[in-house]
C-alpha positions as CSV (number, residue, x, y, z in Angstrom):
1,X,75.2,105.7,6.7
2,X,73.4,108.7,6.3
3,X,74.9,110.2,9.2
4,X,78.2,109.5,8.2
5,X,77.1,110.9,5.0
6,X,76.2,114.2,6.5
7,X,79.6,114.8,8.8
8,X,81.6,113.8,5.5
9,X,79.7,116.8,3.7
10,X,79.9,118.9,6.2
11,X,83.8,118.5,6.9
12,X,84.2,118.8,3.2
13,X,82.4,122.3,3.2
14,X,84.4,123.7,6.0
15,X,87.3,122.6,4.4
16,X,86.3,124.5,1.2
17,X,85.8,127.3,3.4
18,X,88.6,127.1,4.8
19,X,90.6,127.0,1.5
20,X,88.9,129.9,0.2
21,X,90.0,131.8,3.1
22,X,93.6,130.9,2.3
23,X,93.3,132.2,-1.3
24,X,91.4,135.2,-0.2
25,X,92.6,136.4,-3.4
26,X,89.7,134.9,-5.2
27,X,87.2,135.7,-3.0
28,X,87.1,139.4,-2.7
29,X,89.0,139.7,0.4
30,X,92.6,141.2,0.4
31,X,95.7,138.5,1.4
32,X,98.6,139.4,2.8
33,X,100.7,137.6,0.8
34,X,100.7,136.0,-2.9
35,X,102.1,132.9,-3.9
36,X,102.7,132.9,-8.1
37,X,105.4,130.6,-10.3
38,X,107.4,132.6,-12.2
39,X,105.7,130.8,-15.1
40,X,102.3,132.6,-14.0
41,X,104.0,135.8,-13.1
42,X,105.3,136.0,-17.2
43,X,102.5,134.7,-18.7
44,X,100.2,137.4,-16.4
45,X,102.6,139.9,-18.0
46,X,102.4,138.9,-21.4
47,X,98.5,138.3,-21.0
48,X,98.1,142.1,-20.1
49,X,100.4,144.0,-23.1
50,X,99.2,141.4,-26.1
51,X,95.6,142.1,-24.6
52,X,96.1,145.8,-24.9
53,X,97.6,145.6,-27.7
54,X,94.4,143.6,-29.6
55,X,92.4,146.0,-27.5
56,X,93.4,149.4,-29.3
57,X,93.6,147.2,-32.6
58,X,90.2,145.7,-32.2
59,X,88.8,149.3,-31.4
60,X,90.9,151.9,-33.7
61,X,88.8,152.2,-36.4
62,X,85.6,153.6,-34.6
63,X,87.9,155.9,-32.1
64,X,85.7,159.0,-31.6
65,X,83.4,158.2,-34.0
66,X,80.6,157.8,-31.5
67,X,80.1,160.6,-29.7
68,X,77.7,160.6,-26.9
69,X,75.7,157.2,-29.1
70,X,76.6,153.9,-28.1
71,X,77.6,151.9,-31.5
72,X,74.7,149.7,-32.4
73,X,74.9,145.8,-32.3
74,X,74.8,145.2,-36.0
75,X,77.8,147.1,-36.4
76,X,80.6,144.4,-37.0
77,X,83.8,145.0,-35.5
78,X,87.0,143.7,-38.3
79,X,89.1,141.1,-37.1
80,X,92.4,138.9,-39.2
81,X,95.7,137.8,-38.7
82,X,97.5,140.1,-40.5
83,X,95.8,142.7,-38.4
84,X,98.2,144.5,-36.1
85,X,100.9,144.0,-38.5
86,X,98.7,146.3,-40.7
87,X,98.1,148.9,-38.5
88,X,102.3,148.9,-37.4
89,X,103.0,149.8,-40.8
90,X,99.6,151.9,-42.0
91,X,98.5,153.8,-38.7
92,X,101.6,153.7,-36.2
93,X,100.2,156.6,-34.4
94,X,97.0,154.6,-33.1
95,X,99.2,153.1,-31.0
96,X,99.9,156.2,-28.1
97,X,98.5,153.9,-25.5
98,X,101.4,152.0,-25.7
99,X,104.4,153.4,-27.2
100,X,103.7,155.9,-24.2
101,X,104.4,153.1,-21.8
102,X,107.3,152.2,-23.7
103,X,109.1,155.5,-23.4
104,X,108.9,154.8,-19.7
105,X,109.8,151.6,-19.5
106,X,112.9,152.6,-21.4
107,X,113.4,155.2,-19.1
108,X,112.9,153.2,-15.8
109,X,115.8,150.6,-17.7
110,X,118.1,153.4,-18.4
111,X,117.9,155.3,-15.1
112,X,116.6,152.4,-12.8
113,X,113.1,152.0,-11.1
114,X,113.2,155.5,-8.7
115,X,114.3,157.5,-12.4
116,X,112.7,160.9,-11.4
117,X,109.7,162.6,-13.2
118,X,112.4,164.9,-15.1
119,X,113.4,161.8,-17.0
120,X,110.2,160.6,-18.2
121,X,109.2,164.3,-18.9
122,X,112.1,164.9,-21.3
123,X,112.4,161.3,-22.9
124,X,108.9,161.6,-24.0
125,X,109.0,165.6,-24.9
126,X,111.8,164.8,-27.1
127,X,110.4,161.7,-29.3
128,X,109.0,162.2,-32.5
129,X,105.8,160.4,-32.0
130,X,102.4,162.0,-32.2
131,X,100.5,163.5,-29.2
132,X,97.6,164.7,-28.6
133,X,95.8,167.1,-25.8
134,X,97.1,166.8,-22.4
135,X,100.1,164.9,-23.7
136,X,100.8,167.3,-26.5
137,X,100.4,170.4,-24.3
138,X,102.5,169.0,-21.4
139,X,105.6,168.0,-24.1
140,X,105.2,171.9,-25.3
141,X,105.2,172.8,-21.8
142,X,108.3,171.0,-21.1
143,X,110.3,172.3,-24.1
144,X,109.6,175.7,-23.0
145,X,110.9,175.5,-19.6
146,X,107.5,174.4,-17.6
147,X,108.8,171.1,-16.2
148,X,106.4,168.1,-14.2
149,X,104.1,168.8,-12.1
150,X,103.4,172.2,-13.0
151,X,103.7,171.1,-16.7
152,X,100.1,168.7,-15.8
153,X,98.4,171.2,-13.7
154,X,95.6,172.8,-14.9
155,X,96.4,176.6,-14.5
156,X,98.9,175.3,-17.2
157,X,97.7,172.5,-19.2
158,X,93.8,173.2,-20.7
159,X,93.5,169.2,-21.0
160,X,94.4,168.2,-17.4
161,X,91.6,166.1,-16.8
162,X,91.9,164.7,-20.5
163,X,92.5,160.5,-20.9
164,X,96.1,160.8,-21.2
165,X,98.0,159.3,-18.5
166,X,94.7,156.7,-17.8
167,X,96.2,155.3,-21.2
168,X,99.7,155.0,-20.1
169,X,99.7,153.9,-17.0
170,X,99.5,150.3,-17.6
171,X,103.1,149.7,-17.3
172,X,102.7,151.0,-13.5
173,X,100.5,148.2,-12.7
174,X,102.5,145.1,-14.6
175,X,105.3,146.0,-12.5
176,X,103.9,146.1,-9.5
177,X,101.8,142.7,-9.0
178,X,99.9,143.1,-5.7
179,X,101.5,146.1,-4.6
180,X,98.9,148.8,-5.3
181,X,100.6,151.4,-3.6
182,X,104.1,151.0,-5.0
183,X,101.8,151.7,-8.5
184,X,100.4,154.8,-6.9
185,X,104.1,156.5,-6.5
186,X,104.9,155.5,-10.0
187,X,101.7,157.2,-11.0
188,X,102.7,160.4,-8.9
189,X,105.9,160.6,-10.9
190,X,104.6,160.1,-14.1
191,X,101.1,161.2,-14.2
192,X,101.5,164.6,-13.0
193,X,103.7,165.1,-16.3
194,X,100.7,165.5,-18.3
195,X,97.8,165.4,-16.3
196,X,96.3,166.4,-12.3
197,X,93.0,165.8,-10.6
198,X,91.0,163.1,-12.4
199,X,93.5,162.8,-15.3
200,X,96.1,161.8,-12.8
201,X,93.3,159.8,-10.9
202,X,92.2,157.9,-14.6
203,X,96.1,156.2,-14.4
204,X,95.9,155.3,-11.0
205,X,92.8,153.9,-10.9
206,X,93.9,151.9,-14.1
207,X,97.2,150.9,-12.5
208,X,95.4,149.4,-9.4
209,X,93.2,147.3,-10.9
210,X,96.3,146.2,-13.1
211,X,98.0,145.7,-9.6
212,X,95.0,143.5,-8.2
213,X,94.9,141.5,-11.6
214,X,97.6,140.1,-10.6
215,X,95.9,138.3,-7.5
216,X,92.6,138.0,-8.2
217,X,90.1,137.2,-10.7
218,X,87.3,138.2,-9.0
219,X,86.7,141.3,-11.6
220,X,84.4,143.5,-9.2
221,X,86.5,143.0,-6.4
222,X,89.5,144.6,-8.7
223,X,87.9,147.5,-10.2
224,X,86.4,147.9,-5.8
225,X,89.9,147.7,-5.1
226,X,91.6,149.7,-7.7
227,X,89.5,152.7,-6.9
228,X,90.6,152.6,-2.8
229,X,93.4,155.3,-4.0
230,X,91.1,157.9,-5.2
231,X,89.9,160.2,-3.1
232,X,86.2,159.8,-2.7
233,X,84.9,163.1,-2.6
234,X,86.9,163.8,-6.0
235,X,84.4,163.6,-9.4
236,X,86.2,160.5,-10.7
237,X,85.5,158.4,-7.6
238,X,81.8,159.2,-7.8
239,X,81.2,158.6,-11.5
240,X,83.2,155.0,-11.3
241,X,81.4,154.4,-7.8
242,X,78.0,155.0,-9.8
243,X,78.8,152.4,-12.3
244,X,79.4,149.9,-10.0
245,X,76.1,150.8,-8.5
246,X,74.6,150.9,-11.9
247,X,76.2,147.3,-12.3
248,X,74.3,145.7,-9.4
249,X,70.4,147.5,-9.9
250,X,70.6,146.1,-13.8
251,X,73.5,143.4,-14.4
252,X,72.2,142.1,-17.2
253,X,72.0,144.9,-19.3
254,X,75.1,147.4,-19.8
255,X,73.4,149.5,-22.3
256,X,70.7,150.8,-19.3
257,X,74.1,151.3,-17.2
258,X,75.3,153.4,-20.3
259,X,72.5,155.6,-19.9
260,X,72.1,155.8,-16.6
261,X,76.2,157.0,-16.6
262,X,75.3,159.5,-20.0
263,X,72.5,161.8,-18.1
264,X,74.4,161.8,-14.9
265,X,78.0,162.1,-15.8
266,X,79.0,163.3,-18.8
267,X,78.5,167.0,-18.9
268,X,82.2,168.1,-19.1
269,X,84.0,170.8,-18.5
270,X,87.2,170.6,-19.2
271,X,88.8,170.0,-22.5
272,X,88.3,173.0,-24.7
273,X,87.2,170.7,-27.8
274,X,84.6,169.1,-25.9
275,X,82.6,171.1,-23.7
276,X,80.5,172.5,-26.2
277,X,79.9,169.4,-28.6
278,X,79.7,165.8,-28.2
279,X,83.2,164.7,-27.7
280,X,84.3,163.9,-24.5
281,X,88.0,162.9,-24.0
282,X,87.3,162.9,-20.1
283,X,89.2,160.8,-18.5
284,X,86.5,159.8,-15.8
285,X,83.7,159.1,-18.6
286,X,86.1,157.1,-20.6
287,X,87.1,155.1,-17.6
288,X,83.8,154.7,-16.9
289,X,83.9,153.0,-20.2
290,X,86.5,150.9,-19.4
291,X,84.8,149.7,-15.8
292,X,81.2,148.7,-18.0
293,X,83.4,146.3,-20.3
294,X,85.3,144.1,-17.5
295,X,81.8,143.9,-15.0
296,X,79.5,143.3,-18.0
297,X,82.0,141.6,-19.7
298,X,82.3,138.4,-17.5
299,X,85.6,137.6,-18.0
300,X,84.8,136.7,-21.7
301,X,87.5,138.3,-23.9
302,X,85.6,139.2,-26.9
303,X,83.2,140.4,-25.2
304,X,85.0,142.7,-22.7
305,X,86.8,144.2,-25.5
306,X,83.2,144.9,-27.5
307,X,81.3,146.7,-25.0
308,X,84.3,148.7,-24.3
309,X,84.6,149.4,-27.3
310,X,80.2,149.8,-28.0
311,X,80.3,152.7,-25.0
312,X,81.9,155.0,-28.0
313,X,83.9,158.2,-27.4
314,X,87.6,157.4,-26.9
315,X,87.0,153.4,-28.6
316,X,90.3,152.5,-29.0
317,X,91.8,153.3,-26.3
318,X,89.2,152.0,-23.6
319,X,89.2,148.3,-24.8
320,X,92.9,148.5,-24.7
321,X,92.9,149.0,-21.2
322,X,89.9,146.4,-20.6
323,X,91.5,143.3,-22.9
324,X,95.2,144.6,-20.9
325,X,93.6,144.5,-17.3
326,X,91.6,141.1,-18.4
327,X,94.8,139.7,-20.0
328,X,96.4,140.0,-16.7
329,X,93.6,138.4,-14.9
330,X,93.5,135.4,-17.4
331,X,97.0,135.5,-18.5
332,X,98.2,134.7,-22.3
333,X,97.6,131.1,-22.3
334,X,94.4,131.5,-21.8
335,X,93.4,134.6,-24.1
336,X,91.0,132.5,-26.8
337,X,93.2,131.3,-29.9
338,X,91.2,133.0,-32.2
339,X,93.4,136.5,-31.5
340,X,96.6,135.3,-30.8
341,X,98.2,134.9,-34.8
342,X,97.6,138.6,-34.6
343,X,99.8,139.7,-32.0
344,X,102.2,136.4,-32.9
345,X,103.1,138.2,-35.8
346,X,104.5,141.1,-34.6
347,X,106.0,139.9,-31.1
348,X,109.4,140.4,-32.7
349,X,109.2,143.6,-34.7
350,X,110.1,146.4,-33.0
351,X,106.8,148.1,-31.3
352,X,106.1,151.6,-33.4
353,X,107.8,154.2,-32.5
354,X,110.3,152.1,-29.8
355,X,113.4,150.0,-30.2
356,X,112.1,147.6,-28.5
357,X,109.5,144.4,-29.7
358,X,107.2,143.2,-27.7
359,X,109.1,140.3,-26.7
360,X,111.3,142.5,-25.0
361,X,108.9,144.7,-23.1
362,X,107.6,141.0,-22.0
363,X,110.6,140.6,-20.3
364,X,111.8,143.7,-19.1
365,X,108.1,144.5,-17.0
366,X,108.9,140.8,-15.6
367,X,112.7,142.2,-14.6
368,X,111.4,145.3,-13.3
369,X,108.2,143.5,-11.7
370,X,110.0,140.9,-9.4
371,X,112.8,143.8,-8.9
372,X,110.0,145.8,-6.8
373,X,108.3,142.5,-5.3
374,X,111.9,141.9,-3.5
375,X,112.1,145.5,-2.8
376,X,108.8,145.8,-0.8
377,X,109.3,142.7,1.4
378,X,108.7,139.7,-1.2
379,X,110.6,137.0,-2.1
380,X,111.4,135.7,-5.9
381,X,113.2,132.1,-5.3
382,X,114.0,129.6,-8.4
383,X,110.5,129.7,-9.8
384,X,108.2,130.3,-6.7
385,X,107.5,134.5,-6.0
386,X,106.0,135.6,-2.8
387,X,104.7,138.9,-2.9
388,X,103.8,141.3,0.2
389,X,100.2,142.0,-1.1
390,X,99.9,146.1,0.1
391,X,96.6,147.9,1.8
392,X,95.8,150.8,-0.5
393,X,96.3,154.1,0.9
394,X,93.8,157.0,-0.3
395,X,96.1,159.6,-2.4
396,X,95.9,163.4,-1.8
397,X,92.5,165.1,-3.5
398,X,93.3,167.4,-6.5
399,X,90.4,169.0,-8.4
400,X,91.0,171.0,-11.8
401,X,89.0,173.8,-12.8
402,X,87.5,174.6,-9.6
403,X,85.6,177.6,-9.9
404,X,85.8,177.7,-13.7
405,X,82.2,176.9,-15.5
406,X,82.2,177.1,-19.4
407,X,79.5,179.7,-20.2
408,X,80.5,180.4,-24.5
409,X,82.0,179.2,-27.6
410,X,82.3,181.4,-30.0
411,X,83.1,180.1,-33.5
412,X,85.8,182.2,-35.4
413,X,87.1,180.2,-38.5
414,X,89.6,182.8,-40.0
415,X,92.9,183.4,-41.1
416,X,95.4,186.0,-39.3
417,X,98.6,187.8,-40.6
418,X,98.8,191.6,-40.2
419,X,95.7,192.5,-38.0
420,X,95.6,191.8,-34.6
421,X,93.4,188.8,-32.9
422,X,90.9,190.6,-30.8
423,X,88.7,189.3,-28.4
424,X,86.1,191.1,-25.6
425,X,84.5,188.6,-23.3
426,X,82.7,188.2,-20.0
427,X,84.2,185.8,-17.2
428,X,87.4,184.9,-15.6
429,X,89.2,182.6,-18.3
430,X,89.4,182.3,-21.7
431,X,91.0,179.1,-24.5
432,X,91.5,180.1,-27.8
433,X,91.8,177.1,-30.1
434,X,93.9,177.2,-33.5
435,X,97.3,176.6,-35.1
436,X,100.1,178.1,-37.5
437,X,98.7,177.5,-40.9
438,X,101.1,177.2,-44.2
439,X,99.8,179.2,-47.3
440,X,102.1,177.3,-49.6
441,X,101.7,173.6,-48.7
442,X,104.7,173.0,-46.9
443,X,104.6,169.8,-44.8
444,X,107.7,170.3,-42.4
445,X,109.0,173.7,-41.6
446,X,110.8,174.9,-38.5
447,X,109.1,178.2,-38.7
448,X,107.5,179.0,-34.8
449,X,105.0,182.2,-34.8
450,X,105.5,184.9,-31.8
451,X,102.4,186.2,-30.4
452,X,102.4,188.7,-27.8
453,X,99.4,188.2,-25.9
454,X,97.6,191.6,-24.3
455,X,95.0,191.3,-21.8
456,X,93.2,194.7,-21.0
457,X,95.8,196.5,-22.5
458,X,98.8,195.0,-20.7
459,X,101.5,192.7,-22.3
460,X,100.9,189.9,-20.2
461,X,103.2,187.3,-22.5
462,X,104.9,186.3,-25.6
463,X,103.4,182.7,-26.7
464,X,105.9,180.7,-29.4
465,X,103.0,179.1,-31.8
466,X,105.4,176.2,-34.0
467,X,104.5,175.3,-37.2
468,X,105.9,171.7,-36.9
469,X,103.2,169.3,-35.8
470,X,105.3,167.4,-33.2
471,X,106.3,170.1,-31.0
472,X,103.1,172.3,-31.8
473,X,101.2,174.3,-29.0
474,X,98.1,172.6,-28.9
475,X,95.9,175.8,-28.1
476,X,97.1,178.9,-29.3
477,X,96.4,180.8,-25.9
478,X,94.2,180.1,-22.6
479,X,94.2,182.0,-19.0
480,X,92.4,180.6,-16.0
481,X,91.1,182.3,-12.6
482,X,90.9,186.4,-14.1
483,X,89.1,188.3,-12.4
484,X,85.6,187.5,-12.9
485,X,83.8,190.7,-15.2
486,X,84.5,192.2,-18.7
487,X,88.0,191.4,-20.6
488,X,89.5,192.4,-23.7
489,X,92.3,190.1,-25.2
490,X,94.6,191.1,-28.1
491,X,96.9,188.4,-29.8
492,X,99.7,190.3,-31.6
493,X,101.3,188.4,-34.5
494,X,104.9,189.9,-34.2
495,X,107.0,188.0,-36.7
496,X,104.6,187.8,-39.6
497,X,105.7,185.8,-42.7
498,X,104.0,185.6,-46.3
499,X,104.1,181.5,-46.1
500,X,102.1,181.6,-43.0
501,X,98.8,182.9,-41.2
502,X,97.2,182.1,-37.5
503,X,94.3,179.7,-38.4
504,X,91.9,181.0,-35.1
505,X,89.3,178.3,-35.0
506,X,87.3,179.2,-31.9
507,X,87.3,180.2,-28.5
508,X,85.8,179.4,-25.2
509,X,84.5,181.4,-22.5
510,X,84.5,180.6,-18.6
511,X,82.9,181.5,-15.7
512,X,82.4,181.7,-12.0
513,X,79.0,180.1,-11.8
514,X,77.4,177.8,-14.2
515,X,75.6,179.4,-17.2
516,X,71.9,179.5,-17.0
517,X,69.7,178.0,-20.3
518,X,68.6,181.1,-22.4
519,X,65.1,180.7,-22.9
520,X,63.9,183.4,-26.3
521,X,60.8,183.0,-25.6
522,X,61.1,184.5,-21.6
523,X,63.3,187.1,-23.0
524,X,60.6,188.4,-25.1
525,X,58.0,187.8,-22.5
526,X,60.3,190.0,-19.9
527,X,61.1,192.9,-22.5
């Protein structure tokens, strides 16, 4: 009896072992194909835009109001049914992490799933929604003639290694279940509209581990997997790679992780706003953020979305993605009631800033989705879908603001109208932050400054500075790579008008070589 006993257990485990290795898919090993019903294929979909969705909701009203502090547990996060419908109607612009993907997704309808980057790049320059940083300075760039990818690189865009695109990128992975690198080309057309290096590198890795939500729910062997297309020597790599690491040496406690990530990672240099304060719109350390919610989150929801949002900086936006990816893992039907009246109640509006509700936008990622599974080798057959899961291939390395260390802010704080903007500095680059002020409280004018732009003594450029909010030039001037050494900058304001001065807020110095701590006290000592 016994023995009988023990051959019966023992057949059973090798058959368990044996099944696991059929649905590698949950064991953190890559199948070659997928089996999902179409059922599970829709309600994946749905699962990953309610869940961002309640994400940005959950987090908008602490977005970058933690800067470099985690928010504290007694802090209670707000939470009712009339929720999102609020926010629709009250705060429509909280919602760029998704009306962005819309404007693709209504591009990829309109000109079909290989629409090229020139289509994206003028749908989106031409809405009327608000953008900010890399976004912002790539739709200027692109309706002044500086068209995708140059309009994303960093010689041209101060913000390329901003959050942007890792926001937007979702729609990339919902339609391409399993297929990581079909993602990645979506990501190359797109991404390089506002962003390079590790802003491009924040959508793919978020469009990967979208991609692998779809076939696993094993959550470290998705964010493992959705980082195989960066480039490993690249910063972004090594600061997600760390938090993984950080994961294993202390998984019970994401708050040490948090810390560990702070001292080693988050000493930025590239947006202009940031390097010199506590904000940091990076897209690496906000991914980061993003990475600490799904690992320490445990597939629980709730809390996913909380220490997401806990990590601070860009709050809204990172439990977006988390609760989006996690939706996807989970799928709708299984996204805990408790949030789901919420998002019910504005399935069928039409999504802020879109024509289209969310309803729709369930149905056309599930169009476009089993389009490109039948397109890479799958098969979509009554209900049953086979998809041809890919290998992910490492994308090219890009690095922004190599050679470019900031080194000096210098706070300005003044009005401009009849004398000249004039600034001496040390390096080899320069950002000078500001805007087109109104003196008489006008809220919409078509009035766009011209500044001619002299750098040691030469007309190097005429910069068009618009008054209007949604077309504006996000910084009113910035050179990269000068020749490092001494530098004198005037900003001519040639078409001067009564109604309106150049508001110069600041400006920031860079350098070759990263600047040294001044000590006082060794200065004196030295003299």
């Amino acid at each position: 009896m016994k023995t009988v006993s023990y051959n019966f257990l023992l057949l059973t485990a090798l058959l368990l072992l044996a099944s696991c290795g059929s649905h590698s898919s949950q064991s953190g090993v890559l199948p070659e194909k997928a089996e999902l019903t179409a059922t599970t294929l829709k309600d994946k979909i749905k699962g990953g835009w309610a869940g961002q969705t309640i994400g940005c909701t959950f987090g908008g009203p602490t977005e970058f109001q933690f800067k470099g502090t985690m928010i504290q547990d007694y802090q209670q996060m707000a939470w009712y049914d009339d929720y999102i419908k609020e926010i629709f109607e009250s705060d429509p612009g909280l919602y760029d992490d998704v009306y962005m993907d819309l404007t693709f997704i209504e591009v990829l309808e309109r000109c079909g799933l290989n629409a090229p980057a020139d289509s994206f790049a003028v749908s989106f320059a031409h809405d009327d929604y608000k953008l900010w940083h890399a976004n912002q300075a790539a739709r200027y760039n692109i309706l002044n003639g500086i068209m995708p990818p140059s309009s994303g690189n960093w010689m041209n865009n101060p913000h390329a290694d901003d959050i942007d695109f890792q926001i937007e990128a979702d729609f990339a992975g919902m339609m391409s279940p399993g297929m990581i690198n079909t993602a990645s080309g979506i990501c190359d057309r797109t991404g390089h509209i506002m962003n390079y290096g590790d802003g491009w590198y924040g959508g793919v890795f978020m469009a990967a581990m979208y991609s692998t939500a779809f076939i696993s729910d094993d959550i470290e062997f998705i964010v493992t997997q959705g980082l195989k297309p960066v480039p490993e020597k690249s910063r972004f790599y090594q600061a997600i790679s760390d938090v993984i690491k950080w994961h294993k040496q202390y998984p019970g406690d994401w708050k040490q992780c948090w810390f560990e990530f702070e001292k080693k990672h988050t000493s930025e240099k590239g947006c202009p706003e940031g390097v010199f304060n506590a904000f940091n719109i990076d897209a690496s350390v906000n991914a980061a953020y993003v990475v600490m919610g799904l690992l320490y989150g445990n597939k629980d929801f709730y809390k996913t979305m909380d220490i997401a949002t806990r990590c601070g900086q860009d709050s809204d936006c990172n439990p977006a993605t988390a609760a989006g990816i996690l939706g996807v893992v989970l799928g709708y039907n299984k996204i805990p009631a408790f949030w789901k009246p919420a998002i019910e109640k504005v399935e069928d509006l039409k999504f802020p800033y879109s024509d289209l509700t969310l309803n729709q936008i369930y149905a056309l990622s599930y169009k476009h989705a089993t389009t490109l599974i039948v397109q890479n080798g799958g098969e979509v057959k009554n209900n049953n879908i086979s998809i041809k899961v890919q290998k992910p291939e490492t994308l090219r390395f890009e690095q922004s603001f190599e050679g470019m260390y900031p080194t000096k802010q210098q706070l300005v704080r003044k009005d401009f109208l009849d004398e000249s903007i004039k600034i001496n500095f040390a390096g080899n680059g320069l950002v000078v932050l500001g805007n087109v002020k109104s003196q008489c409280g006008v809220t919409k004018s078509d009035f766009v400054a011209l500044l001619d732009v002299y750098i040691d003594g030469v007309k190097t450029e005429q910069v068009r500075l618009p008054y209007d909010y949604i077309i504006r030039k996000y910084d009113i001037y910035h050179k990269y790579m000068l020749k490092s050494g001494d530098h004198k900058v005037e900003i001519k304001f040639v078409n001067p008008d009564p109604d309106f001065r150049i508001y110069l807020r600041s400006y920031v110095v860079y350098g070759d070589s990263p600047a040294k701590n001044f000590n006082p006290e060794q200065e004196v000592t030295s003299k």
